[in-house]
C-alpha positions as CSV (number, residue, x, y, z in Angstrom):
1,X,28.3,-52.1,-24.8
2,X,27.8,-48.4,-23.5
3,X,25.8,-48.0,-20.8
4,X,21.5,-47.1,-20.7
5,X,21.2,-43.3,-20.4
6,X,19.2,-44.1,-17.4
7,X,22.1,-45.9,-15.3
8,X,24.7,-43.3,-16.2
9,X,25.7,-41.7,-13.0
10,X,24.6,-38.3,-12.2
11,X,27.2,-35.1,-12.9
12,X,29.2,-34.3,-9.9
13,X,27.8,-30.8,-8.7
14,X,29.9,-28.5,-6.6
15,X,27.4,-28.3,-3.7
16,X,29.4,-25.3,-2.2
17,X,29.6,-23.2,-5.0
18,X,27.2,-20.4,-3.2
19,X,28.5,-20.5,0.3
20,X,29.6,-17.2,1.2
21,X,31.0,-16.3,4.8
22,X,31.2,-12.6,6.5
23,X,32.7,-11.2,9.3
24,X,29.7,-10.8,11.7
25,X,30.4,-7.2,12.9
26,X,30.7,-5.5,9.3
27,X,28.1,-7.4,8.0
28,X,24.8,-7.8,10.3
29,X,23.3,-4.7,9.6
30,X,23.6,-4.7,5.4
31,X,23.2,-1.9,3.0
32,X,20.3,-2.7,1.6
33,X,18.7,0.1,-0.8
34,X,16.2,2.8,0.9
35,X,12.7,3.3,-0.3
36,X,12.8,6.7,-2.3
37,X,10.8,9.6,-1.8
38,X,8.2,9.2,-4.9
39,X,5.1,10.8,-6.2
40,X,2.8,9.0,-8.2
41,X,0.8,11.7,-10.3
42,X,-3.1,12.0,-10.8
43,X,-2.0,13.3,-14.5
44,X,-1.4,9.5,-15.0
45,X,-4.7,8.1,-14.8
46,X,-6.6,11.1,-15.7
47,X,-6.5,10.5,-19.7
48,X,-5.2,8.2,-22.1
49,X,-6.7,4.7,-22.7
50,X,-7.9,1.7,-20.3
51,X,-4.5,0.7,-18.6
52,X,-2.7,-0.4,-15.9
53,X,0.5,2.2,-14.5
54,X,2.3,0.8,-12.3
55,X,4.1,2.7,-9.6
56,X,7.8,0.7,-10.8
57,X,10.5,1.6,-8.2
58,X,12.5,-1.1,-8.7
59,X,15.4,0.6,-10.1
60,X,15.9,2.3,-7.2
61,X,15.2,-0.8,-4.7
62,X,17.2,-2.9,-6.8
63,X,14.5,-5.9,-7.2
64,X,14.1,-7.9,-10.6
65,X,10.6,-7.7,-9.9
66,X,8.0,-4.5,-10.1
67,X,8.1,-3.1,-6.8
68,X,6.7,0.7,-5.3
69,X,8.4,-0.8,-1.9
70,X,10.4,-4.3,-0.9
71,X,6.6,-6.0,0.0
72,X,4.2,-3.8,-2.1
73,X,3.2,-2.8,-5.3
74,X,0.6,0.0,-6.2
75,X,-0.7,1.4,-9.6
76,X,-3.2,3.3,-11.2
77,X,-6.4,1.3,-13.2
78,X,-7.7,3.5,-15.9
79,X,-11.1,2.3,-17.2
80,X,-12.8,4.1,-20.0
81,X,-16.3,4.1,-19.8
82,X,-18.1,1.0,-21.4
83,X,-14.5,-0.5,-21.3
84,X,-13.1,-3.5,-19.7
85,X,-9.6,-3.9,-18.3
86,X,-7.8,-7.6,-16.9
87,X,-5.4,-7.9,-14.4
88,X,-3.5,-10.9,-12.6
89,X,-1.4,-9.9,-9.4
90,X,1.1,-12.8,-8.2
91,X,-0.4,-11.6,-4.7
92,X,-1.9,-12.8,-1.6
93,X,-3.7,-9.5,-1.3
94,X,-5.0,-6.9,-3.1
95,X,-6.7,-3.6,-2.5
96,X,-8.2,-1.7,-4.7
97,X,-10.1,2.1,-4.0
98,X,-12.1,3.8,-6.9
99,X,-11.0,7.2,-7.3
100,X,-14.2,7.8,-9.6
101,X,-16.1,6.2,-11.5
102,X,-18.6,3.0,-11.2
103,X,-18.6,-0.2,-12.7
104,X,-17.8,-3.9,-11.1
105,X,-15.1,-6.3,-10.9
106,X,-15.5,-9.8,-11.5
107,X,-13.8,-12.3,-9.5
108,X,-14.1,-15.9,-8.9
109,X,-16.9,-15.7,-6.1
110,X,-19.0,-13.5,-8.4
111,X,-19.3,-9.6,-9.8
112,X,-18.6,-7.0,-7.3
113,X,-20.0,-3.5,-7.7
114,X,-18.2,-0.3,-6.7
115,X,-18.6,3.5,-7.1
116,X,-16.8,6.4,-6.3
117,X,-15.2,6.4,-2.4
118,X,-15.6,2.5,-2.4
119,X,-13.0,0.5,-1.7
120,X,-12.6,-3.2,-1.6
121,X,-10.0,-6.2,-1.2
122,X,-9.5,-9.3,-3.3
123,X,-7.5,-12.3,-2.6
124,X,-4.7,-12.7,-5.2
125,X,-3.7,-14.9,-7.8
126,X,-6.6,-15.4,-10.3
127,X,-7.7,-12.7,-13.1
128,X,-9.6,-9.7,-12.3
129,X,-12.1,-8.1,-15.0
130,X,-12.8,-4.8,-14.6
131,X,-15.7,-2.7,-16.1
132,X,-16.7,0.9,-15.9
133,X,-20.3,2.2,-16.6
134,X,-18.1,6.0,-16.6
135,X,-15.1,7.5,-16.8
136,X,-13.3,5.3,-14.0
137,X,-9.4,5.5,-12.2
138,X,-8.6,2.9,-9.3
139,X,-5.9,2.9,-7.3
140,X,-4.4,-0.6,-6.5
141,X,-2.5,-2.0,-4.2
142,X,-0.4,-5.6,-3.7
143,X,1.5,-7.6,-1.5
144,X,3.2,-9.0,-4.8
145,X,6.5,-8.3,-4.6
146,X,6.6,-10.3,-1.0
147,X,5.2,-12.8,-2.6
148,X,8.2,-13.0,-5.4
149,X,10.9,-12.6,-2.8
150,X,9.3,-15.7,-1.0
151,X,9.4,-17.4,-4.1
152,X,5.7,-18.6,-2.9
153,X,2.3,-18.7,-5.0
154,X,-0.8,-17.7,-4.1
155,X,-2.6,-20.8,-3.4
156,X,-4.8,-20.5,-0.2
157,X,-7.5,-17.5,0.2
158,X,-7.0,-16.1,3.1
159,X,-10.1,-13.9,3.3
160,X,-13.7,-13.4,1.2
161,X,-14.0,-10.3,-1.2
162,X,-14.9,-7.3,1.1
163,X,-16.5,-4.1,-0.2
164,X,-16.3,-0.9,2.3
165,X,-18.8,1.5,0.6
166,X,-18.0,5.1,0.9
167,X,-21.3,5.6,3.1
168,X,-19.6,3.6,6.0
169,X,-16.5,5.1,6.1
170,X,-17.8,8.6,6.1
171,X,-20.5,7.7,8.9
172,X,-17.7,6.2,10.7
173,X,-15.5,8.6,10.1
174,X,-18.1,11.3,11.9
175,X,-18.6,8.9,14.4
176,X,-15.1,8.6,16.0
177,X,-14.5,12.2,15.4
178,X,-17.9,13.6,17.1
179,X,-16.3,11.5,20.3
180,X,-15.0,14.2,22.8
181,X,-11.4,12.7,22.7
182,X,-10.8,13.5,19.0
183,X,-9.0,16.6,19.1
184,X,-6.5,15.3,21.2
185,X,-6.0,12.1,19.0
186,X,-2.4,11.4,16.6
187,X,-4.8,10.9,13.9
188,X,-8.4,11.1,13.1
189,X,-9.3,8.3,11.0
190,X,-10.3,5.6,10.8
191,X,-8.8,1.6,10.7
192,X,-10.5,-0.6,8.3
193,X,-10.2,-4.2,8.9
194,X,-11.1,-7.8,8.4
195,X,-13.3,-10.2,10.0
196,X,-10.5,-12.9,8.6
197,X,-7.8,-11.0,10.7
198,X,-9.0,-10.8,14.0
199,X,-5.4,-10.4,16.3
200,X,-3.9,-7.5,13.6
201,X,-7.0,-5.8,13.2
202,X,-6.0,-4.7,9.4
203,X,-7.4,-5.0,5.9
204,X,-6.5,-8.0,5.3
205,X,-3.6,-10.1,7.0
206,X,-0.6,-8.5,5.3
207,X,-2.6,-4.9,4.1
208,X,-3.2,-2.4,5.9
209,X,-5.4,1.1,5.4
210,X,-6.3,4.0,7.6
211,X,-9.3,6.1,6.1
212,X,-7.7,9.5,7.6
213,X,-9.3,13.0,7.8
214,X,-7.2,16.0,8.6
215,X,-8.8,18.9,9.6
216,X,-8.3,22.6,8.3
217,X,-6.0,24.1,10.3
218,X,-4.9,20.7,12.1
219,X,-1.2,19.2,12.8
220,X,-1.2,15.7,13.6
221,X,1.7,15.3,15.1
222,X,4.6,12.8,14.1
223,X,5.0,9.5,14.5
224,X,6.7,6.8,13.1
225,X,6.7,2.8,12.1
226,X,8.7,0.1,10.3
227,X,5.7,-0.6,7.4
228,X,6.3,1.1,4.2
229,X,3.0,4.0,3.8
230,X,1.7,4.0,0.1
231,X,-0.4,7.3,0.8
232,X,-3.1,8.4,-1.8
233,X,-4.8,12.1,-1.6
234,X,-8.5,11.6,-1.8
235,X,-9.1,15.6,-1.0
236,X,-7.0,18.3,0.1
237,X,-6.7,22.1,-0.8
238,X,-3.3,24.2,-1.4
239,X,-1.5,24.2,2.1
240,X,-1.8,20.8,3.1
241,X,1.2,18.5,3.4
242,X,3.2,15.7,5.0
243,X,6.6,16.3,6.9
244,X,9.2,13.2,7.1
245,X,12.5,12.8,8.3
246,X,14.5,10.9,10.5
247,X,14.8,13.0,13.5
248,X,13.0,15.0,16.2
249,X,14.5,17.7,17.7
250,X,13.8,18.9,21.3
251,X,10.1,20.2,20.9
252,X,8.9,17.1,19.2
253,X,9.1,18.5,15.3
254,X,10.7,16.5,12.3
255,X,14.5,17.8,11.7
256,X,15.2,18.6,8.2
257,X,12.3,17.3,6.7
258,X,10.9,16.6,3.2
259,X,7.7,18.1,2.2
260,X,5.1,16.0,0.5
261,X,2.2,18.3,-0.5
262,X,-1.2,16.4,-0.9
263,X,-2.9,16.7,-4.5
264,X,-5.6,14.9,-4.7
265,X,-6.1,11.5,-7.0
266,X,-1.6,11.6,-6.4
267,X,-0.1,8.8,-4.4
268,X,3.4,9.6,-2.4
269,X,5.5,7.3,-0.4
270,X,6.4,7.4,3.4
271,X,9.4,5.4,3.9
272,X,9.7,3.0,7.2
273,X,11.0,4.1,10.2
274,X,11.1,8.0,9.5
275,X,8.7,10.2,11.3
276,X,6.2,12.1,9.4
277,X,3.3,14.3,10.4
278,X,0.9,16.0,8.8
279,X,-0.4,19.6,8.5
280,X,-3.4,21.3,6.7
281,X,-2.9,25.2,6.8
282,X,-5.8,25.1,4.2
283,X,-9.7,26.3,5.4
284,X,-10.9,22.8,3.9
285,X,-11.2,19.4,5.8
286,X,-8.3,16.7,4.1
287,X,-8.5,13.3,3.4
288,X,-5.8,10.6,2.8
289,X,-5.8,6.9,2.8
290,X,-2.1,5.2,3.2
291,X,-1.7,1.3,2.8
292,X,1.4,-0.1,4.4
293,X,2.4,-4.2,5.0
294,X,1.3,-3.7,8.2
295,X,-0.6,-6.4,8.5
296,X,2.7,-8.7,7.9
297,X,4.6,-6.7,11.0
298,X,1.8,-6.6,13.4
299,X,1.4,-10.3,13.0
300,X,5.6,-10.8,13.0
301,X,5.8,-8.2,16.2
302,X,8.1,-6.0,13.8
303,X,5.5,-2.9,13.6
304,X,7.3,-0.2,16.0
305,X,5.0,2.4,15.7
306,X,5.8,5.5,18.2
307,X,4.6,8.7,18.6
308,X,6.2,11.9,19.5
């Protein structure tokens, strides 16, 4: 009588097969691939029809997943006016800031309106319609490829949709840089952040975004951190750039560098740990806005950041 399928014993499994062993000295400190120098181009969302375009780098960061760095992914929405556009990130966060345009996104908590110089987060992990009343381009940005190297799902919100109109952060912005102290200051921006992440201080509790003006004829000096900077241009004129590399030399200026000149509705990268500082030889004021993982190394102690 052969026995029920049920009582047959289970197959033997070799539960050693993936143990690997390294000598500690040659292998603590592994190669593991850089984050490239890239330019995401404002030709890209500037015609064609409603789409996402994601900013893919994982060819060069060697992930099976979409990735612009190891915990981020960023891309361009464009939105046709009177058109609608759905997207799903496998994300605990997600940013988005409208480029131009106006229309809404509709989320789970309700419809969310946004113009021109808003910009607004989104908890991950559910669909996302968005509409546009004009010609519209986002730029978006998502912890999802942490999320797929954790091998985790977005289950829990960890914060409520916030909008930050662009009224605020230009009366902000004038605020902190009418204050005597300015000049003297690494940067002159300023930090948005979240009532849901009180000890970071950031966009959300892994994002994070600096709403950064650069003065004509201003050097803000280097500095450096371990979070990956996902920079987008909102305004600059011919003469305005970012200097990085990986050393200083004895008067405080980036060795070598690589220039990075701002175009606005472009996105560039600012690898961790290099220093980078940024200079407007133009007559016209500058604005950027990077988005880095901060929020993840501030609240793991990893952050770094130092200034020349």
């Amino acid at each position: 009588m052969k026995p029920h399928i049920d009582h047959l014993p289970p197959p033997v499994r070799d539960w050693s097969a993936d143990a690997q062993y390294f000598e500690y000295s040659s292998a603590a400190d592994p190669r593991m691939p850089r984050v490239p120098f890239a330019v995401l181009a404002a030709s890209e969302h500037e015609t064609g029809a409603t789409r996402e375009i994601a900013w893919d780098l994982s060819g060069e960061l060697e992930t099976p997943w979409p990735a612009t760095a190891p915990g981020l992914l960023a891309s361009f929405l464009r939105i046709r006016p009177n058109e609608t556009l759905k997207t799903r990130a496998h994300a605990s966060s997600q940013m988005f800031y409208a480029i131009r345009g106006a229309g809404s996104t509709l989320t789970q908590h309700g419809a969310l309106e946004w113009s021109a110089g808003d910009l607004f987060v989104v908890p991950g992990g559910r669909e996302l319609v968005h509409e546009a009343s004009a010609d519209s381009a986002l730029y978006a940005v998502s912890d999802e490829p942490l999320l797929r190297f954790l091998g985790a799902d977005p289950r829990e919100e960890r914060f409520r949709p916030t909008l930050y109109k662009a009224e605020a952060m230009q009366a902000e912005l004038r605020r902190v840089n009418s204050q005597p102290e300015a000049l003297g200051r690494n940067r002159n921006g300023v930090l948005l952040a979240n009532a849901a992440a009180p000890l970071s201080q950031t966009l959300t509790h892994s994002l994070w975004s600096l709403f950064n003006e650069l003065p004509a004829g201003v050097v803000q000096k280097p500095h450096r951190h371990n979070s990956v900077a996902l920079d987008l241009c909102i305004a600059a004129a011919p003469g305005t750039y970012t200097l990085i590399g990986e050393r200083l030399d004895a008067d405080g200026r980036i060795k070598n560098p690589v220039r990075m000149d701002w175009k606005p509705g472009a996105a560039f990268t600012t690898p961790p740990g290099l220093w980078h500082s940024h200079h407007n030889e133009s007559k016209l004021n500058a604005l950027v806005l990077p988005v880095q993982d901060a929020g993840l190394h501030t609240w793991l102690r990893t952050l770094d950041i130092r200034f020349s």
